[in-house]
Chimera marker file (.cmm) of the C-alpha trace (Angstrom):
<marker_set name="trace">
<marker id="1" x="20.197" y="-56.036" z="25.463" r="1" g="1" b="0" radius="0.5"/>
<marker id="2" x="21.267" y="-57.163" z="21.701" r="1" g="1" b="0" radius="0.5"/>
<marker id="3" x="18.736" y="-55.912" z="19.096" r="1" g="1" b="0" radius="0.5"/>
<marker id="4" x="18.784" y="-56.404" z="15.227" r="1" g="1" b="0" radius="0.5"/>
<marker id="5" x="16.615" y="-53.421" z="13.742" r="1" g="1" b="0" radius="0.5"/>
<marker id="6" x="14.737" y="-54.522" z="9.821" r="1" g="1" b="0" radius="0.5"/>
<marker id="7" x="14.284" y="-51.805" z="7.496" r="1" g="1" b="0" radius="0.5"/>
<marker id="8" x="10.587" y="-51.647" z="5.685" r="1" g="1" b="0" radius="0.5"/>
<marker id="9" x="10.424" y="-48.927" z="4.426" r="1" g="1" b="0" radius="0.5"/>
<marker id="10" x="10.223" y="-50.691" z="0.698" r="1" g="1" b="0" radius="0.5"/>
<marker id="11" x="7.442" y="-52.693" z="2.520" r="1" g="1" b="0" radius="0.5"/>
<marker id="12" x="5.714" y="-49.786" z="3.770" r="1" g="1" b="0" radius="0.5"/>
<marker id="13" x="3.552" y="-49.403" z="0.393" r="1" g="1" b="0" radius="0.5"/>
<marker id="14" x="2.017" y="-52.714" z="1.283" r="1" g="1" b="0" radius="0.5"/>
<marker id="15" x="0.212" y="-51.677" z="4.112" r="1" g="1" b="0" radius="0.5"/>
<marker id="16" x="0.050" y="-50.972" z="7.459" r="1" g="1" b="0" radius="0.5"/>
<marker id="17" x="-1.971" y="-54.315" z="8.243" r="1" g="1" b="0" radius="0.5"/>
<marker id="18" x="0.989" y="-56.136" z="6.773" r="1" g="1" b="0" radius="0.5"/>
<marker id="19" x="3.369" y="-54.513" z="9.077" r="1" g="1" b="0" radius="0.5"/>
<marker id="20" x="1.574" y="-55.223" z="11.941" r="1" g="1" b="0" radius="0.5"/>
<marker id="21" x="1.219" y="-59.038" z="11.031" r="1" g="1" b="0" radius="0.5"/>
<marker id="22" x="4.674" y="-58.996" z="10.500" r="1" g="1" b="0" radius="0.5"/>
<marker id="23" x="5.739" y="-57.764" z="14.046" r="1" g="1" b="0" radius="0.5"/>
<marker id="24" x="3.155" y="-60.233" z="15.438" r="1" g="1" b="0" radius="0.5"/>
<marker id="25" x="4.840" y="-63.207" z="13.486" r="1" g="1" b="0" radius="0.5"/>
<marker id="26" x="8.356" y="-62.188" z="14.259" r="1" g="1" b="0" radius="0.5"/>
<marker id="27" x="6.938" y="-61.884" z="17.946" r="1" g="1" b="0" radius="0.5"/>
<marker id="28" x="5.433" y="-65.304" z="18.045" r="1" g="1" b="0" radius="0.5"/>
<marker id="29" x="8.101" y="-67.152" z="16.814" r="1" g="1" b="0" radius="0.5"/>
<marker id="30" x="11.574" y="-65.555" z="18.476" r="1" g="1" b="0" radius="0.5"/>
<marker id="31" x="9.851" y="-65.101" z="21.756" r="1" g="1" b="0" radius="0.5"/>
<marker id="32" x="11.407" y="-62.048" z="21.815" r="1" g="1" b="0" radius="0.5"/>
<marker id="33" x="10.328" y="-57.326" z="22.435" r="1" g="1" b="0" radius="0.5"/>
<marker id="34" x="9.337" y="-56.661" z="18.918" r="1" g="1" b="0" radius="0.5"/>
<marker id="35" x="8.525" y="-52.625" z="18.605" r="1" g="1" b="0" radius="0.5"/>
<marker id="36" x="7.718" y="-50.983" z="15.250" r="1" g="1" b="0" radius="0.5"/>
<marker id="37" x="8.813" y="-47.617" z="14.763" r="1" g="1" b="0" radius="0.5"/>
<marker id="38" x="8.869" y="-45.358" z="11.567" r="1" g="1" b="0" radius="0.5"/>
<marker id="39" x="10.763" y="-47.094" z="9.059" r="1" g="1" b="0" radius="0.5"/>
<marker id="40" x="11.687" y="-50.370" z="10.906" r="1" g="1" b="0" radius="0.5"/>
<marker id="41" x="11.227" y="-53.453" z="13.235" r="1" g="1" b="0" radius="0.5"/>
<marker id="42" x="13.085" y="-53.582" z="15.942" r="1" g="1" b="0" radius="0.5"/>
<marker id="43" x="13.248" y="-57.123" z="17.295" r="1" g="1" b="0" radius="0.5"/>
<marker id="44" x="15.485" y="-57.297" z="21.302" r="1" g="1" b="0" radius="0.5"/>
<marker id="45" x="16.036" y="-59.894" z="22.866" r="1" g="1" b="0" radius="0.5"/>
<marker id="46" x="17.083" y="-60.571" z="26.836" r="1" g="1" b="0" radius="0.5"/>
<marker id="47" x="17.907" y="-63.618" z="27.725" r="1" g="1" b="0" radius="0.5"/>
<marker id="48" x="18.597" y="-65.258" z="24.412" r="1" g="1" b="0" radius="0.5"/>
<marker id="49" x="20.764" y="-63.382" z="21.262" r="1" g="1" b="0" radius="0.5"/>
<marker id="50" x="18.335" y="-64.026" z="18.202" r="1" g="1" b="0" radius="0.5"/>
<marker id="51" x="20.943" y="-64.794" z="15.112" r="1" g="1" b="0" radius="0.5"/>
<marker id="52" x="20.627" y="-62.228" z="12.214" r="1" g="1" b="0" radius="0.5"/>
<marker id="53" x="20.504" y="-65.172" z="9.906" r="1" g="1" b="0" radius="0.5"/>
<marker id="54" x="17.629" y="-66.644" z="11.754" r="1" g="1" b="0" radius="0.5"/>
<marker id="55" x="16.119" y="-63.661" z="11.700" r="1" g="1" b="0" radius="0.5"/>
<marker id="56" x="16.633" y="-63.328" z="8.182" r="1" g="1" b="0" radius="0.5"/>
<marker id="57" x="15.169" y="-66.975" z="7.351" r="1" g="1" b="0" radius="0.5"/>
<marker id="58" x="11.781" y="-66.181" z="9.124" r="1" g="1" b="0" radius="0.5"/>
<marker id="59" x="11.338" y="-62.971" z="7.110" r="1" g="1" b="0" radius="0.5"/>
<marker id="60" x="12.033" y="-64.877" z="4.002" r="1" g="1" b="0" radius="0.5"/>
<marker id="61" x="9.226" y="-67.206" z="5.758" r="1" g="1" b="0" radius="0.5"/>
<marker id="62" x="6.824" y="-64.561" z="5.321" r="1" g="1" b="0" radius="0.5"/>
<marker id="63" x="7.284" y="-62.971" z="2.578" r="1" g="1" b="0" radius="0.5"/>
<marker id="64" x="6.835" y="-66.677" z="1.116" r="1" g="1" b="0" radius="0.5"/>
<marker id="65" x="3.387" y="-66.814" z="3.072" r="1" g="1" b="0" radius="0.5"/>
<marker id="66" x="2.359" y="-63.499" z="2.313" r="1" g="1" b="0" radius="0.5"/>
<marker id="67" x="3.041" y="-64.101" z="-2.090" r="1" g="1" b="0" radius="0.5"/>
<marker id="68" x="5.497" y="-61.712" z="-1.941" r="1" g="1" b="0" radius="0.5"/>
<marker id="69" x="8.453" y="-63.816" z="-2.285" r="1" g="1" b="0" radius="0.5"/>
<marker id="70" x="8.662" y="-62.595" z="-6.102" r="1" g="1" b="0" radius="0.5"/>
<marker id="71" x="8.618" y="-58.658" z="-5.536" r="1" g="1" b="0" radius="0.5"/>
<marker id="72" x="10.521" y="-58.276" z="-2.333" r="1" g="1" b="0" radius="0.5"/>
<marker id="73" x="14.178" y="-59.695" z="-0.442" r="1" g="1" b="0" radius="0.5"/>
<marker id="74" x="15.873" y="-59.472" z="2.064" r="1" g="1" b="0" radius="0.5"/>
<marker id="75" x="19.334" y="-58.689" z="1.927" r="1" g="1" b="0" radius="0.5"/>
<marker id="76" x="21.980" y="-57.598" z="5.103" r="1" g="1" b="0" radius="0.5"/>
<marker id="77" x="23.007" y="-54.464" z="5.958" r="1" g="1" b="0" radius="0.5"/>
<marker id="78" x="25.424" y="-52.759" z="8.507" r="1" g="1" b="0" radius="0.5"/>
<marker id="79" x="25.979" y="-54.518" z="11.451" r="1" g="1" b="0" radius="0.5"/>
<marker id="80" x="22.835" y="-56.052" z="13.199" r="1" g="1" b="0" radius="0.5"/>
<marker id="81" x="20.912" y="-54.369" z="10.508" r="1" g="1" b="0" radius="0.5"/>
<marker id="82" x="18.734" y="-56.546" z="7.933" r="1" g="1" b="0" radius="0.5"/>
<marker id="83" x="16.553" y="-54.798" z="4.977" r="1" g="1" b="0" radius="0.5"/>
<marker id="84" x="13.398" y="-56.205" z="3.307" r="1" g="1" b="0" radius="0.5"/>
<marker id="85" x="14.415" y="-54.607" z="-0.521" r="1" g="1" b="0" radius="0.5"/>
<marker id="86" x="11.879" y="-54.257" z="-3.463" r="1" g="1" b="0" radius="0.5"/>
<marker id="87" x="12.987" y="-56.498" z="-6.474" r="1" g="1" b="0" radius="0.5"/>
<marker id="88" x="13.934" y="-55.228" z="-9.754" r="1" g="1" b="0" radius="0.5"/>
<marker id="89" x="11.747" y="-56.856" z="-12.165" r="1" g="1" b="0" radius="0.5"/>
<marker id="90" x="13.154" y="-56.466" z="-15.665" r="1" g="1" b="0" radius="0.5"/>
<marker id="91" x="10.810" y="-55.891" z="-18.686" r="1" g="1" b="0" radius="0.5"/>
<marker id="92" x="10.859" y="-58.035" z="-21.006" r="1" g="1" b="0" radius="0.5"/>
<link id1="1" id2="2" r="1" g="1" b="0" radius="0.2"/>
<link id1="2" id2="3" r="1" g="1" b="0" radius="0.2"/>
<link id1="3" id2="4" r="1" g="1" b="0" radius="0.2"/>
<link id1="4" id2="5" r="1" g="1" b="0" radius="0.2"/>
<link id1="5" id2="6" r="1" g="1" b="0" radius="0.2"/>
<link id1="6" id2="7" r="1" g="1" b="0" radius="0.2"/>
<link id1="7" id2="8" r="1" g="1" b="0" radius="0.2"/>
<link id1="8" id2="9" r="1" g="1" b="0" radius="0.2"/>
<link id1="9" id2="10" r="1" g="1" b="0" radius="0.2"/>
<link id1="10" id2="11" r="1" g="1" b="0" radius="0.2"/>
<link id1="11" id2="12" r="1" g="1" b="0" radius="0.2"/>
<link id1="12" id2="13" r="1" g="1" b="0" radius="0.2"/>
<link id1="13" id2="14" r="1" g="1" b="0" radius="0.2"/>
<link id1="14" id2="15" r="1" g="1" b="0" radius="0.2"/>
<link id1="15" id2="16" r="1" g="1" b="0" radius="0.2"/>
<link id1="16" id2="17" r="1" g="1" b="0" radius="0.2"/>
<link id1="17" id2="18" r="1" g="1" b="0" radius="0.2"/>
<link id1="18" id2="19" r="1" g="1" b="0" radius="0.2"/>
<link id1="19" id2="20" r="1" g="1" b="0" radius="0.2"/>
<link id1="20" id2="21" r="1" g="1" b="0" radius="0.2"/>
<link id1="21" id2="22" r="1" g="1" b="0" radius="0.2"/>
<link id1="22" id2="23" r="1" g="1" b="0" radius="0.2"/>
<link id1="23" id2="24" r="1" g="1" b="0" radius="0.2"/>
<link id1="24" id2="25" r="1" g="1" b="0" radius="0.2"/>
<link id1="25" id2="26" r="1" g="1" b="0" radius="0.2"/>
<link id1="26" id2="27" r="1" g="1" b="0" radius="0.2"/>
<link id1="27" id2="28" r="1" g="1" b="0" radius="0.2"/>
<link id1="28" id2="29" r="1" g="1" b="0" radius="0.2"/>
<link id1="29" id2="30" r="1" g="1" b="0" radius="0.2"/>
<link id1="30" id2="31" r="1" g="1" b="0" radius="0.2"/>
<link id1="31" id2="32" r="1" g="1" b="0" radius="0.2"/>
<link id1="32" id2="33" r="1" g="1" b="0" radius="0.2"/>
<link id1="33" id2="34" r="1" g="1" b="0" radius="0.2"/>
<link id1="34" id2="35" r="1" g="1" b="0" radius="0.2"/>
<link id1="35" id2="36" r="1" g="1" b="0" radius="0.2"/>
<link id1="36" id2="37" r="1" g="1" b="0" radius="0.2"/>
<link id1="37" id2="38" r="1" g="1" b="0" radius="0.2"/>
<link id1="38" id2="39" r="1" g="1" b="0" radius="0.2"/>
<link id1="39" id2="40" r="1" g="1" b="0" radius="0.2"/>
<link id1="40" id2="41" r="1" g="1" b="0" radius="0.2"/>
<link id1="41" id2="42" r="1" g="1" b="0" radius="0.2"/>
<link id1="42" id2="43" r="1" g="1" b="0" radius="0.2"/>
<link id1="43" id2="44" r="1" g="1" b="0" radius="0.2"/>
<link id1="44" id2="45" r="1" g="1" b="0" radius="0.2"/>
<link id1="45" id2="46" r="1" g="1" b="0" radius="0.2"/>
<link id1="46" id2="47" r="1" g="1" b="0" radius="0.2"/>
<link id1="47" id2="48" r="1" g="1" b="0" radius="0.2"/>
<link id1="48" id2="49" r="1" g="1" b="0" radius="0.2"/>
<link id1="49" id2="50" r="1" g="1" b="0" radius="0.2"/>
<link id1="50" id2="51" r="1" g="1" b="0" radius="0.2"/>
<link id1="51" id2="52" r="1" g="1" b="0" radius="0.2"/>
<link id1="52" id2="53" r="1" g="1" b="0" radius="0.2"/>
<link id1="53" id2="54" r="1" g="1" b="0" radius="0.2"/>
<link id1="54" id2="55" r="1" g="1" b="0" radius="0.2"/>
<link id1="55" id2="56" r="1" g="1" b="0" radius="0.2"/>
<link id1="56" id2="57" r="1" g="1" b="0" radius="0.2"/>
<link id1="57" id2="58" r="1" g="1" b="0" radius="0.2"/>
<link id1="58" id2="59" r="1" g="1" b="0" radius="0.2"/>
<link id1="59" id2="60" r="1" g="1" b="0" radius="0.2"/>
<link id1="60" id2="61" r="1" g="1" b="0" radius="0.2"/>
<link id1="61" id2="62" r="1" g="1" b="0" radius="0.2"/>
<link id1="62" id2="63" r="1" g="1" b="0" radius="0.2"/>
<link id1="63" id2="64" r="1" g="1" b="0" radius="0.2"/>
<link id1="64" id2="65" r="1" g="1" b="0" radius="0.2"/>
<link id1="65" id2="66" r="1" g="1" b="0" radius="0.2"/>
<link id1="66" id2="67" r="1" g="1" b="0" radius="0.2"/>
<link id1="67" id2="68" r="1" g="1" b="0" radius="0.2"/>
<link id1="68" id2="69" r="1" g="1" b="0" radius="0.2"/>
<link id1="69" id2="70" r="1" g="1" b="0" radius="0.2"/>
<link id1="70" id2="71" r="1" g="1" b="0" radius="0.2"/>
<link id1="71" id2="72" r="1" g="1" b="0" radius="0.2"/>
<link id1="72" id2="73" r="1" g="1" b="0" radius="0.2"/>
<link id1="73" id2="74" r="1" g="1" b="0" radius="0.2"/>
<link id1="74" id2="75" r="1" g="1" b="0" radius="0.2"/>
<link id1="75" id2="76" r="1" g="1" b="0" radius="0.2"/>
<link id1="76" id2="77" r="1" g="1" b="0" radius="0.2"/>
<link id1="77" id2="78" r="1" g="1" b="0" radius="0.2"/>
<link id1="78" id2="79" r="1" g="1" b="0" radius="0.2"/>
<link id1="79" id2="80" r="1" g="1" b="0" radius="0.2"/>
<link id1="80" id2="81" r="1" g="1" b="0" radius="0.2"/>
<link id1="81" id2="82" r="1" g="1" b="0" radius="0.2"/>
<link id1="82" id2="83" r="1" g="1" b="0" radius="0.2"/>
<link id1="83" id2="84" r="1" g="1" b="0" radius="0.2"/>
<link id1="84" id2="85" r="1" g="1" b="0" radius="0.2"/>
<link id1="85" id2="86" r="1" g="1" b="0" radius="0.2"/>
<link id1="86" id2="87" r="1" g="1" b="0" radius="0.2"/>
<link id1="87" id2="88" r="1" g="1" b="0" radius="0.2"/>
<link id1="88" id2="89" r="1" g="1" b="0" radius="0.2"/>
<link id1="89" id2="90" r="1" g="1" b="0" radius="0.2"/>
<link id1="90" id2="91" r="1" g="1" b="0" radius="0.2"/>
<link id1="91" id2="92" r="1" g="1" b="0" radius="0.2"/>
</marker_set>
């Protein structure tokens, strides 16, 4: 069973609530086992292979939906890895 795990753990200050929504979205729109554990998603799929860039497009979705398109991205990681990253804002 192929599984591409998302790192939140820069999304974890948010709140748990947003977590939560986000497993429900990613749920409702691969049609795939979404578990949350500690620091991550984890999004497995059976019949089906979900692409990482997919994937990667529907969190950028949400962020967009949630307003935090400006202070968070999402940028790959190690294989079938994919991390939501806080933004460095510069001071101007």
């Amino acid at each position: 069973m192929p599984e591409i795990r998302v790192n939140i753990s820069d999304l974890k200050g948010e709140g748990s609530n947003l977590i939560q929504e986000l497993a429900e979205f990613l749920k409702e729109k691969t049609k795939a086992e979404v578990e949350t554990a500690a620091n991550e998603i984890i999004v497995k799929s059976e019949e089906k292979n979900v692409p990482k860039s997919y994937l990667r497009v529907l969190l950028r979705k949400y962020l967009h939906k949630q307003e935090l398109k400006e202070y968070f991205r999402v940028i790959g990681g190690k294989e079938n890895t994919l991390i939501i990253k806080e933004r460095k804002i510069s001071e101007e």
